[in-house]
mmCIF file of the C-alpha atoms, coordinates in Angstrom:
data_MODEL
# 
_entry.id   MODEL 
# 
loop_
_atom_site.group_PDB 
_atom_site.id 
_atom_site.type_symbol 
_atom_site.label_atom_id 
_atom_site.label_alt_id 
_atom_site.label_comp_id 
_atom_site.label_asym_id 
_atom_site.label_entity_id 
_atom_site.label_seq_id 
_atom_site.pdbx_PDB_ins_code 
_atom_site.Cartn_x 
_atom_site.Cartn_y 
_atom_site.Cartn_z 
_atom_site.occupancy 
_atom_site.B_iso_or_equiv 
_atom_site.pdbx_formal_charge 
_atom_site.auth_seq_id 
_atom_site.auth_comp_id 
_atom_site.auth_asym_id 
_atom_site.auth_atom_id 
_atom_site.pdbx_PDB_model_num 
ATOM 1   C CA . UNK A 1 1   ? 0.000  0.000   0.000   1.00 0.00 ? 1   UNK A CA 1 
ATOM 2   C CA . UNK A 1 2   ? 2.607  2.430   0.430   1.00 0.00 ? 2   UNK A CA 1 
ATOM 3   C CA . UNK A 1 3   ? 4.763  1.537   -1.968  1.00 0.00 ? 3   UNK A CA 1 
ATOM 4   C CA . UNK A 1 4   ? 1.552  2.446   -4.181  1.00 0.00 ? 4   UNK A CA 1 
ATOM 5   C CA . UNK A 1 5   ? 0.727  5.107   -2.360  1.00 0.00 ? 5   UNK A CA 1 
ATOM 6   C CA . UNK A 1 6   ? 4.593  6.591   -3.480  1.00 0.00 ? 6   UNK A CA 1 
ATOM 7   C CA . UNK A 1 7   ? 4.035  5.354   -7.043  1.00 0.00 ? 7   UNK A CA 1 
ATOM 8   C CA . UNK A 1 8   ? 0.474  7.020   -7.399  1.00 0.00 ? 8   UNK A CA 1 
ATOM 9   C CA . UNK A 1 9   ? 1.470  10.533  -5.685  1.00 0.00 ? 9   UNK A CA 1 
ATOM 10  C CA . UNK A 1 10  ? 5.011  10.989  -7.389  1.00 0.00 ? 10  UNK A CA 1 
ATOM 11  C CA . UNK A 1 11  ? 3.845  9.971   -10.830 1.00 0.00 ? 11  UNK A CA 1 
ATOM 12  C CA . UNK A 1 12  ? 1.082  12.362  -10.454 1.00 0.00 ? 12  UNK A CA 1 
ATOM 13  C CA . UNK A 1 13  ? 2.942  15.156  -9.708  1.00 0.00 ? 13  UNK A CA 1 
ATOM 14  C CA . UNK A 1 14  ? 5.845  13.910  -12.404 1.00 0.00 ? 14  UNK A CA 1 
ATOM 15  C CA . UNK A 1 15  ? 3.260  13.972  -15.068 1.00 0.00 ? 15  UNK A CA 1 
ATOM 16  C CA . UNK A 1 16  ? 1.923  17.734  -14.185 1.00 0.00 ? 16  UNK A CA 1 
ATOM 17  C CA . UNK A 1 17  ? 4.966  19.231  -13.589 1.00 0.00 ? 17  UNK A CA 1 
ATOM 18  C CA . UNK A 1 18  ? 6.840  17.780  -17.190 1.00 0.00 ? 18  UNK A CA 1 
ATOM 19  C CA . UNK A 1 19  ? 3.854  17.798  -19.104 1.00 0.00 ? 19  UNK A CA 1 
ATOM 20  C CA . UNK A 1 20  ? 4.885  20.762  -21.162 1.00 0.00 ? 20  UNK A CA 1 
ATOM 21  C CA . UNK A 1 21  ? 8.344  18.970  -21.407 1.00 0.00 ? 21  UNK A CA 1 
ATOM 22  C CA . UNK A 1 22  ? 6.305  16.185  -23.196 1.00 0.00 ? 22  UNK A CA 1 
ATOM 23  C CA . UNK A 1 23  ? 4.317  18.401  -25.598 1.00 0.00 ? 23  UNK A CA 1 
ATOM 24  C CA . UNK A 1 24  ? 7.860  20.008  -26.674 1.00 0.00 ? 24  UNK A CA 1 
ATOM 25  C CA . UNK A 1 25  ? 9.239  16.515  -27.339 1.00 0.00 ? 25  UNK A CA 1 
ATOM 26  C CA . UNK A 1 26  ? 6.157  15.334  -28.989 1.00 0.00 ? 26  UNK A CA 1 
ATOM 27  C CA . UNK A 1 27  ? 6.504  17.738  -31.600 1.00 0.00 ? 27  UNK A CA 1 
ATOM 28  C CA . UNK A 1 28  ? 10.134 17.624  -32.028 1.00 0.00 ? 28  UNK A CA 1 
ATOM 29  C CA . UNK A 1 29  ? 9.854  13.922  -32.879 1.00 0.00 ? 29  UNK A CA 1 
ATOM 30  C CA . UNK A 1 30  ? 8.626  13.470  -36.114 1.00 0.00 ? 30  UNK A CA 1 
ATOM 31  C CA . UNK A 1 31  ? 10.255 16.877  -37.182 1.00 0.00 ? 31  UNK A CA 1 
ATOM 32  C CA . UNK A 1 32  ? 13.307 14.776  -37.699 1.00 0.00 ? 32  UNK A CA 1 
ATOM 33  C CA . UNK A 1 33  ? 11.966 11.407  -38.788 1.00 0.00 ? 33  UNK A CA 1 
ATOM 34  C CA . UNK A 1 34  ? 8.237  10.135  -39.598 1.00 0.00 ? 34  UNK A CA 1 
ATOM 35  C CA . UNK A 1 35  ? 6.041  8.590   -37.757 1.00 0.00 ? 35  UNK A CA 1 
ATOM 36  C CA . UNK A 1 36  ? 4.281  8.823   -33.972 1.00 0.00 ? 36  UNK A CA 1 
ATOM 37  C CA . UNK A 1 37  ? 6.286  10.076  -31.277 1.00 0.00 ? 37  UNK A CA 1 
ATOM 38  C CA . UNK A 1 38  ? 5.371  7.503   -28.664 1.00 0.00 ? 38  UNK A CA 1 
ATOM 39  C CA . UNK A 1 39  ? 6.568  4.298   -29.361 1.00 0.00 ? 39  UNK A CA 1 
ATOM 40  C CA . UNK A 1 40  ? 4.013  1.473   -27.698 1.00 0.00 ? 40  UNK A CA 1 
ATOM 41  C CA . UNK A 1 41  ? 5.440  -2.247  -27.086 1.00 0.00 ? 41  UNK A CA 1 
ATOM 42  C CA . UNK A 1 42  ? 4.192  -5.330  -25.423 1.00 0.00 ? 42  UNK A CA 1 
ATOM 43  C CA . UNK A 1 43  ? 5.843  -6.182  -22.243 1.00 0.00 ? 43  UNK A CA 1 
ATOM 44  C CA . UNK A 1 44  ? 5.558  -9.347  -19.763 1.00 0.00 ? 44  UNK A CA 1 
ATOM 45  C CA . UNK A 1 45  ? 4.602  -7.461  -15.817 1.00 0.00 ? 45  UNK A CA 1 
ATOM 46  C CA . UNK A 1 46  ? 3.684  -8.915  -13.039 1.00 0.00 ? 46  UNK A CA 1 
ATOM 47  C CA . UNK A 1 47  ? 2.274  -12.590 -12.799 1.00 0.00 ? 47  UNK A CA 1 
ATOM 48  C CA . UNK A 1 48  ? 3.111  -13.103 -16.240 1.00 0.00 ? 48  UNK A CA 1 
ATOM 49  C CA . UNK A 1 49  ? 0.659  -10.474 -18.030 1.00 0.00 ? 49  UNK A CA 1 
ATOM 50  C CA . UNK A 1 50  ? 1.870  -8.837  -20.461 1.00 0.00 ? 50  UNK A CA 1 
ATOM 51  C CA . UNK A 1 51  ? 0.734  -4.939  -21.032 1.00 0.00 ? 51  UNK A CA 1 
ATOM 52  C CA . UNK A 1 52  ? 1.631  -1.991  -23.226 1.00 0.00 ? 52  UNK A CA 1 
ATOM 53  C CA . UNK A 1 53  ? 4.682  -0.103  -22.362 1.00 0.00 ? 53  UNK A CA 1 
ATOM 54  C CA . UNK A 1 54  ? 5.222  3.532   -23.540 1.00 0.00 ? 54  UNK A CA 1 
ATOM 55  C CA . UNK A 1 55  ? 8.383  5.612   -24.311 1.00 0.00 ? 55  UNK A CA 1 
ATOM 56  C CA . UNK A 1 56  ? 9.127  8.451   -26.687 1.00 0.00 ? 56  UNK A CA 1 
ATOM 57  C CA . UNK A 1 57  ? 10.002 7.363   -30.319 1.00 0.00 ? 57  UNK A CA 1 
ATOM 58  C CA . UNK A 1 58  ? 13.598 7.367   -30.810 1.00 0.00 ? 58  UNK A CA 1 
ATOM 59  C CA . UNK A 1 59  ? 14.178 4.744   -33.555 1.00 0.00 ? 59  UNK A CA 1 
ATOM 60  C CA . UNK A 1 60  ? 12.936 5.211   -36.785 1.00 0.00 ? 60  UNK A CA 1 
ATOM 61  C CA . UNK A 1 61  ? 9.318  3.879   -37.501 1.00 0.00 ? 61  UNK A CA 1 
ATOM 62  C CA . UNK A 1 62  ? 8.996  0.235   -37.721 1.00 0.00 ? 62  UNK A CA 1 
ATOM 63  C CA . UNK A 1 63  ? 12.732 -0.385  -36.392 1.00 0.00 ? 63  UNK A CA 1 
ATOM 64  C CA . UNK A 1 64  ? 11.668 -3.068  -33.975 1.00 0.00 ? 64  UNK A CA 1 
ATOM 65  C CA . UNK A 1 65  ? 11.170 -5.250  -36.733 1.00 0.00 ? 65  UNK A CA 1 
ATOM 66  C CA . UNK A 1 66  ? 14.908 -5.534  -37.172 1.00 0.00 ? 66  UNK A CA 1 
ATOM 67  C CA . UNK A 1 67  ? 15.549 -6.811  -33.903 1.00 0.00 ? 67  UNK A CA 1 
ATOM 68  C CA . UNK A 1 68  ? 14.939 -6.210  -30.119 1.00 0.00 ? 68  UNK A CA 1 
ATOM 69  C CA . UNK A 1 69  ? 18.142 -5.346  -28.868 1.00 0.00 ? 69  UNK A CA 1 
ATOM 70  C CA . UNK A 1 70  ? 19.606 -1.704  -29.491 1.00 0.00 ? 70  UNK A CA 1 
ATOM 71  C CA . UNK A 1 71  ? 23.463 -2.371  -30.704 1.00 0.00 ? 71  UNK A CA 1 
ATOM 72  C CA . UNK A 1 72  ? 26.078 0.069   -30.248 1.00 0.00 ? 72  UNK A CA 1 
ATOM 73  C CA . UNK A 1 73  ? 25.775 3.902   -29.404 1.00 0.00 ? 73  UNK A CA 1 
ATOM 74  C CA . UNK A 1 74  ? 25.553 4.248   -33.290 1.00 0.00 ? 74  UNK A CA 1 
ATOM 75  C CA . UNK A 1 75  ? 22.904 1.943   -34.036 1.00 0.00 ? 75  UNK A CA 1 
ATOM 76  C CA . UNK A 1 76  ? 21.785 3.696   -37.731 1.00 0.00 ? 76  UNK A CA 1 
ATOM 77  C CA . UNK A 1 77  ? 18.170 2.886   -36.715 1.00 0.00 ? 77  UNK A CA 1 
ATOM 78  C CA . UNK A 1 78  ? 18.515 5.441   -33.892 1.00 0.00 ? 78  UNK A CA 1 
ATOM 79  C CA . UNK A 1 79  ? 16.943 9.434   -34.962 1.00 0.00 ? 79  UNK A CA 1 
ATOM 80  C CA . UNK A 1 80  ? 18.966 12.364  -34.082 1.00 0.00 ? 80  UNK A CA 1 
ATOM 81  C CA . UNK A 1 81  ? 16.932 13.845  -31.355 1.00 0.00 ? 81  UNK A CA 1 
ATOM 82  C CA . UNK A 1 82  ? 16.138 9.819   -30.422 1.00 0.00 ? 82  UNK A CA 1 
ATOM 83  C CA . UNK A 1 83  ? 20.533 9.757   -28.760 1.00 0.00 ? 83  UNK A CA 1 
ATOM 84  C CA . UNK A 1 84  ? 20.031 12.714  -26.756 1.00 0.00 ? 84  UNK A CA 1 
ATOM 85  C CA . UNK A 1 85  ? 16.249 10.779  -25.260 1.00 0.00 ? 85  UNK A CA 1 
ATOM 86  C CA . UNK A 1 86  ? 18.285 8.115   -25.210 1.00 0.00 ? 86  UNK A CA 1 
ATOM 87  C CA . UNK A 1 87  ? 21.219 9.319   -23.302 1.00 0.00 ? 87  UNK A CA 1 
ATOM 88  C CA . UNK A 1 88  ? 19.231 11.123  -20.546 1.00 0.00 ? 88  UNK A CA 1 
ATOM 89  C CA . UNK A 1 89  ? 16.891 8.457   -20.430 1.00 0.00 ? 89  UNK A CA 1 
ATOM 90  C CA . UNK A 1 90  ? 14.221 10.976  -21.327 1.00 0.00 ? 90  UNK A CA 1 
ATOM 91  C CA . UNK A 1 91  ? 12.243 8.798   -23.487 1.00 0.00 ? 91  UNK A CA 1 
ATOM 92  C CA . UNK A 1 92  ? 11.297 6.584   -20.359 1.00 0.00 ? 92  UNK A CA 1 
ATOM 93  C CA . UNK A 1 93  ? 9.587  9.308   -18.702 1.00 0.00 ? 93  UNK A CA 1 
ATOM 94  C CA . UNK A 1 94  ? 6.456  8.632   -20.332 1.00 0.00 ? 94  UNK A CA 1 
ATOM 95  C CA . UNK A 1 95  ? 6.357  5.591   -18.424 1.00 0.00 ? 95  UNK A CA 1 
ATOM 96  C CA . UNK A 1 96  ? 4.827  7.622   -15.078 1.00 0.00 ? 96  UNK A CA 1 
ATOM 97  C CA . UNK A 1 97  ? 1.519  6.650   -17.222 1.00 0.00 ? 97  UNK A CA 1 
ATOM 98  C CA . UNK A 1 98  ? 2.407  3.139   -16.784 1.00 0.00 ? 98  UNK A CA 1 
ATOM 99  C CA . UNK A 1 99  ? 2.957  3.895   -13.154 1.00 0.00 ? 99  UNK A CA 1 
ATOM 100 C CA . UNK A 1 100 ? 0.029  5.961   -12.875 1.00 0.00 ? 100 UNK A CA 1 
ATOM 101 C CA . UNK A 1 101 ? -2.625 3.158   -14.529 1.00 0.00 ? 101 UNK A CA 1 
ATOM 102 C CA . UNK A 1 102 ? -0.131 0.670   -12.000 1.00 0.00 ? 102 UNK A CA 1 
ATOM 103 C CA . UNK A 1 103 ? 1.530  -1.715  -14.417 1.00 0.00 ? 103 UNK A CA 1 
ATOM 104 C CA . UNK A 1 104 ? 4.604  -0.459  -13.344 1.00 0.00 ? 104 UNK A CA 1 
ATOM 105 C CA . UNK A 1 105 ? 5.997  0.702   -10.352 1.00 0.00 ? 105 UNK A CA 1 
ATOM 106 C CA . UNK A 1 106 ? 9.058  3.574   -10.511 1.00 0.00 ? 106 UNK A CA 1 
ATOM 107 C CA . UNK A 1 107 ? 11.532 0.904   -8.782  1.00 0.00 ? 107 UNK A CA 1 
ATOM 108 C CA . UNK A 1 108 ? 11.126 -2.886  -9.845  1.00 0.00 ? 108 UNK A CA 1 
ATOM 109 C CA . UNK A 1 109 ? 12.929 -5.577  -12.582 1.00 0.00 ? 109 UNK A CA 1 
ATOM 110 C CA . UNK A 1 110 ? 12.517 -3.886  -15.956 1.00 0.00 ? 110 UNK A CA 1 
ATOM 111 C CA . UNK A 1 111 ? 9.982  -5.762  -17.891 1.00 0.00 ? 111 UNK A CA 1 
ATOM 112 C CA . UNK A 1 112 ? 11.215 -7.875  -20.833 1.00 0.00 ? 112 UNK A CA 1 
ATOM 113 C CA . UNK A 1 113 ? 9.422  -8.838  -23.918 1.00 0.00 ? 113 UNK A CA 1 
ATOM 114 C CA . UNK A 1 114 ? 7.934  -12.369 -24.274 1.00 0.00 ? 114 UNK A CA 1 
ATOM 115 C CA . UNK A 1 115 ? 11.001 -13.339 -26.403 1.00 0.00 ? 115 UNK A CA 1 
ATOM 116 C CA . UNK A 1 116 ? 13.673 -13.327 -23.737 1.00 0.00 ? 116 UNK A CA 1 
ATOM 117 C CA . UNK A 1 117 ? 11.246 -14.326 -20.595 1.00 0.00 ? 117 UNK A CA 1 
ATOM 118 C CA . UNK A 1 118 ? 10.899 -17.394 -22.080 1.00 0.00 ? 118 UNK A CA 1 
ATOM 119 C CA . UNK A 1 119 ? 14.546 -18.110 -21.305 1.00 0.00 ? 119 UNK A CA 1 
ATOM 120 C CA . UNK A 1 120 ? 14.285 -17.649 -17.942 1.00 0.00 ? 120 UNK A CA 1 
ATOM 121 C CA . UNK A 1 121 ? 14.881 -20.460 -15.344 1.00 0.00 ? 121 UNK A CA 1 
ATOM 122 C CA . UNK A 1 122 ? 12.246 -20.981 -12.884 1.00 0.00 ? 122 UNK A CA 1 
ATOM 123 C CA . UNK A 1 123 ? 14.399 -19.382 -10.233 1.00 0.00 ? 123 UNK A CA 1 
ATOM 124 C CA . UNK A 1 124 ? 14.618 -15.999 -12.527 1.00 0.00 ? 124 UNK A CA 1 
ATOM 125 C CA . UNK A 1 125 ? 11.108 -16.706 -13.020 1.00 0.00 ? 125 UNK A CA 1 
ATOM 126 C CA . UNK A 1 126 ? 10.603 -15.319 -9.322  1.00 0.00 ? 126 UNK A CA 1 
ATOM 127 C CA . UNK A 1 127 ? 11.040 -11.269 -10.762 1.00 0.00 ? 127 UNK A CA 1 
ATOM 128 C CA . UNK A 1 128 ? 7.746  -12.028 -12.281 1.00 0.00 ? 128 UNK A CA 1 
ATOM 129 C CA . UNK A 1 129 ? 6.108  -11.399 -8.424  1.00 0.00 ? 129 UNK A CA 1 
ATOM 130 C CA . UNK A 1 130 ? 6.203  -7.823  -8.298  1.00 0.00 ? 130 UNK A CA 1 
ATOM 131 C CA . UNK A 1 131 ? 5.498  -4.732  -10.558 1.00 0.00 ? 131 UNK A CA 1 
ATOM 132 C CA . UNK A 1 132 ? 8.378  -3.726  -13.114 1.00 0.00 ? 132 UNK A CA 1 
ATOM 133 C CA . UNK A 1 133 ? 9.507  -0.690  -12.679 1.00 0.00 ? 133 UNK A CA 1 
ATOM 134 C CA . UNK A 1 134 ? 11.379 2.630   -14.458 1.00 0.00 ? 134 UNK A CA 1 
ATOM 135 C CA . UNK A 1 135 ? 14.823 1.983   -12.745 1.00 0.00 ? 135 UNK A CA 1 
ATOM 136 C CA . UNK A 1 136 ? 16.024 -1.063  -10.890 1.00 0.00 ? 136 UNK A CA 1 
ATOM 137 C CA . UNK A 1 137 ? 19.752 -2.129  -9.810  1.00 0.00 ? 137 UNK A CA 1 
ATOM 138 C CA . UNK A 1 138 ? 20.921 -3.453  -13.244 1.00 0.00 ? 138 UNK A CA 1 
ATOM 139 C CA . UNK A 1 139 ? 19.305 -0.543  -15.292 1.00 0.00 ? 139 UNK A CA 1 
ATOM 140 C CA . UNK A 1 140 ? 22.183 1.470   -13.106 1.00 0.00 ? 140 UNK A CA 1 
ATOM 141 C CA . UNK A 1 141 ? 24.983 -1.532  -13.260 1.00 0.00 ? 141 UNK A CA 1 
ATOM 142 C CA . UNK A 1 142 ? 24.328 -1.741  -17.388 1.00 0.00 ? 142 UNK A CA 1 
ATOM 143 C CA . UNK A 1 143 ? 23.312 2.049   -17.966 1.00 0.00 ? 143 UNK A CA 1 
ATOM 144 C CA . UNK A 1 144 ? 25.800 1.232   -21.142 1.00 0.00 ? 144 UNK A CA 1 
ATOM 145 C CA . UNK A 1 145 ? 24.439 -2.045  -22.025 1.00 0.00 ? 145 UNK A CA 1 
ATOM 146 C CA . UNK A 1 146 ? 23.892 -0.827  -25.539 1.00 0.00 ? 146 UNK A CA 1 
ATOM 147 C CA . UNK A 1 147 ? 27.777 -0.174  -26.328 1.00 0.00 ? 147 UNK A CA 1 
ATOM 148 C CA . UNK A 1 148 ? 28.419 -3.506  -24.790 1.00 0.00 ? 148 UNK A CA 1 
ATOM 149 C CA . UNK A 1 149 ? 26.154 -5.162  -27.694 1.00 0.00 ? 149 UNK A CA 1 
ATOM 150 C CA . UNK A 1 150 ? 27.779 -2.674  -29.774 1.00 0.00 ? 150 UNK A CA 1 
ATOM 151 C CA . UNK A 1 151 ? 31.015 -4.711  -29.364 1.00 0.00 ? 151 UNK A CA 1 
ATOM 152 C CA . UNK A 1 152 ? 29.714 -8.006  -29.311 1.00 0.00 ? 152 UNK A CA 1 
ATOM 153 C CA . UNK A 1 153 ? 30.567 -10.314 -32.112 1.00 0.00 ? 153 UNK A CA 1 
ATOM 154 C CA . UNK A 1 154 ? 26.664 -11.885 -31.602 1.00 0.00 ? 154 UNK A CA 1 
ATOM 155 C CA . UNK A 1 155 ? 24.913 -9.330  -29.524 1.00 0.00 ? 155 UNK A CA 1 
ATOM 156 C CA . UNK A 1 156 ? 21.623 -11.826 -29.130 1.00 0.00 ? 156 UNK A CA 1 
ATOM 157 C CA . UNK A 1 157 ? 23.814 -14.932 -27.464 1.00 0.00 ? 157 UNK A CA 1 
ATOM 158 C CA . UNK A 1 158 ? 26.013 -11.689 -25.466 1.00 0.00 ? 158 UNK A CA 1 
ATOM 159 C CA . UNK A 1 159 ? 22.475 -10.547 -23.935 1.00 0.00 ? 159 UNK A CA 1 
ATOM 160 C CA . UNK A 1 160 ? 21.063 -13.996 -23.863 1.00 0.00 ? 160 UNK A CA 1 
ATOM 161 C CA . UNK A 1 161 ? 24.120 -15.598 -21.773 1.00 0.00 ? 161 UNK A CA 1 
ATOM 162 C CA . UNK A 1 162 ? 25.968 -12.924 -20.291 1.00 0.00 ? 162 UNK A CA 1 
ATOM 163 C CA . UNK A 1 163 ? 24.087 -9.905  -19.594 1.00 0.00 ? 163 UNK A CA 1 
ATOM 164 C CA . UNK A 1 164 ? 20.658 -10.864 -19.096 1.00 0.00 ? 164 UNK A CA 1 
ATOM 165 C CA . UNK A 1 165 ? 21.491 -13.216 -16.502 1.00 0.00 ? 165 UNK A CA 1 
ATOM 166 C CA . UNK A 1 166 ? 23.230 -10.925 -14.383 1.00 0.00 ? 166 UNK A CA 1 
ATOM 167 C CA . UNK A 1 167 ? 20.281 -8.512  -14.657 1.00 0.00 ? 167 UNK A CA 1 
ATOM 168 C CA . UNK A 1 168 ? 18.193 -11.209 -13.226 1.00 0.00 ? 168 UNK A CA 1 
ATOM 169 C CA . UNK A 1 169 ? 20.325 -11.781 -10.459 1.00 0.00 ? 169 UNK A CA 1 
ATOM 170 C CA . UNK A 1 170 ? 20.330 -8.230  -9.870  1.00 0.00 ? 170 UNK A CA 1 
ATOM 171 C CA . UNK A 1 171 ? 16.634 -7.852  -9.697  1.00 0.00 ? 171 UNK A CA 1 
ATOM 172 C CA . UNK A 1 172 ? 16.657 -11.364 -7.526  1.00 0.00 ? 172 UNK A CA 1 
ATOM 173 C CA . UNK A 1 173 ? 18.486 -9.552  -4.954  1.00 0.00 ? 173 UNK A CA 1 
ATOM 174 C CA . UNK A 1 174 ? 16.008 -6.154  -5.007  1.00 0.00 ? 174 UNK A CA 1 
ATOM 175 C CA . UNK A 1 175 ? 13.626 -8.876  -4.304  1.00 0.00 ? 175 UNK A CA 1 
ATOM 176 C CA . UNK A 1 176 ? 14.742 -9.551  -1.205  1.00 0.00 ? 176 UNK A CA 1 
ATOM 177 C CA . UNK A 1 177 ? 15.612 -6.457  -0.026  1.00 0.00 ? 177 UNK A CA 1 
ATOM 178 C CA . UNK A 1 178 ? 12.704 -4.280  -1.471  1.00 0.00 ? 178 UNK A CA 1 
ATOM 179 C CA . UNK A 1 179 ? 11.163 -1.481  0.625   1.00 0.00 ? 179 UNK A CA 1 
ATOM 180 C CA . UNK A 1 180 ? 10.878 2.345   0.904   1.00 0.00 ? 180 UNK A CA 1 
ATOM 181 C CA . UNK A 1 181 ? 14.193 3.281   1.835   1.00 0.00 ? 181 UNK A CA 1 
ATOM 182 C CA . UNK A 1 182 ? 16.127 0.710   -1.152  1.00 0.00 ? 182 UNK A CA 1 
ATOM 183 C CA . UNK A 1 183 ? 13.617 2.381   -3.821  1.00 0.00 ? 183 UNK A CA 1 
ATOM 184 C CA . UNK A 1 184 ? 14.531 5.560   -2.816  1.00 0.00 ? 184 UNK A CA 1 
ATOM 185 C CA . UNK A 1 185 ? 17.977 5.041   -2.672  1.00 0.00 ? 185 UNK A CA 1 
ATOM 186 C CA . UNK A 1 186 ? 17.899 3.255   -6.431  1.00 0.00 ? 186 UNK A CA 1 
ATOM 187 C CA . UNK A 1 187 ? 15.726 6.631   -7.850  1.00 0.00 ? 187 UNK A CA 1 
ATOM 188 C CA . UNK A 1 188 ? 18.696 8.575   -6.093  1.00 0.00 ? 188 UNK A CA 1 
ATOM 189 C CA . UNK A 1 189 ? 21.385 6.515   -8.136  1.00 0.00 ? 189 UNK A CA 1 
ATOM 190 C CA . UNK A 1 190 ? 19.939 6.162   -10.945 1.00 0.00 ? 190 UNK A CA 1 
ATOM 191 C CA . UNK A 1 191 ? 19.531 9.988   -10.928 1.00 0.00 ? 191 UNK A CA 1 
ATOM 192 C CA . UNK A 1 192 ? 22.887 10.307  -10.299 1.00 0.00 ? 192 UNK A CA 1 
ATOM 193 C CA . UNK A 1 193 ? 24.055 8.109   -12.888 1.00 0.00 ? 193 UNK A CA 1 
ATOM 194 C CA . UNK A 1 194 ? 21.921 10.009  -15.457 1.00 0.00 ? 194 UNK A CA 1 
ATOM 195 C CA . UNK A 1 195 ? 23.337 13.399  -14.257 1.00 0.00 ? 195 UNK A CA 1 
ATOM 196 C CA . UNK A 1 196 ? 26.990 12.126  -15.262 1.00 0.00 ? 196 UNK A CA 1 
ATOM 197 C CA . UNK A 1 197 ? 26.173 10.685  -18.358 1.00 0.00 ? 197 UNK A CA 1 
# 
């Protein structure tokens, strides 16, 4: 309840006070590349059930049909106005609607598509129990995961076996540990990892 409580106030007040923010970025979007400025995509949450997840357009329209995985810091699919959302993480703000609705939380395992939940173990299986969320421990540990890829000879099998299992064991160990104070103090880091980026 009060972790909801949190979620429900802070994403309220998120979404007021940035909500010019978004109009500014909505039109800047397709000024540079066509197509809709939010980009929708279908994520596994809680239990299982999948739901939409939202985030500013920052690959050119219909990119996801190339792949899942973002590769390098000069992925060509990227739009010029899409690397500065990316690099301040800007495009993930419109996910205080997901928090607001409550399919996500703003601290919790960052939801995967179907595609790479299905090779979790049934111990990794266990992140499934709570809300997603914005920011968690690995999103702060692999804040570069992209040039990582970007250097792999076979970026799927590097995510696959190296990467995402260390992100699971990440978000394993918020699982036990998860309360007020440890969300806090991941929204502080994460903050702070943005800010020297």
């Amino acid at each position: 309840m009060i972790k909801r409580t949190f979620d429900l106030v802070f994403s309220i007040v998120g979404i007021i006070l940035l909500f010019p923010f978004f109009i500014i970025i909505y039109i800047l979007i397709p000024v540079g590349s066509k197509g809709s400025s939010v980009y929708v995509q279908r994520r596994v949450g809680r239990h299982g059930i999948e739901f939409l997840l939202y985030k500013f357009r920052t690959m050119e329209a219909n990119s996801s049909a190339d792949g899942l995985l973002t590769v390098g810091t000069k992925d060509i699919r990227i739009t010029r106005i899409g690397r500065f959302l990316r690099k301040y993480k800007i495009d993930e703000l419109l996910q205080l609607f997901n928090v607001l609705e409550g399919s996500m939380s703003f601290v919790g395992p960052r939801p995967e598509v179907k595609k790479y939940v299905n090779y979790y173990t049934e111990e990794q299986m266990k992140v499934l129990s709570i809300k997603p969320g914005i920011t968690d421990y690995a999103s702060i540990e692999f804040s570069n995961e992209s040039e990582i890829l970007g250097k792999a000879e076979n970026p799927q099998r590097e995510y696959v076996e190296l990467i995402m299992p260390k992100k699971l064991k990440l978000n394993l160990k918020y699982l036990e540990e998860q309360n007020l104070y440890t969300d806090i103090k991941i929204i502080f880091l994460t903050l702070l990892k943005i800010s020297k980026s």
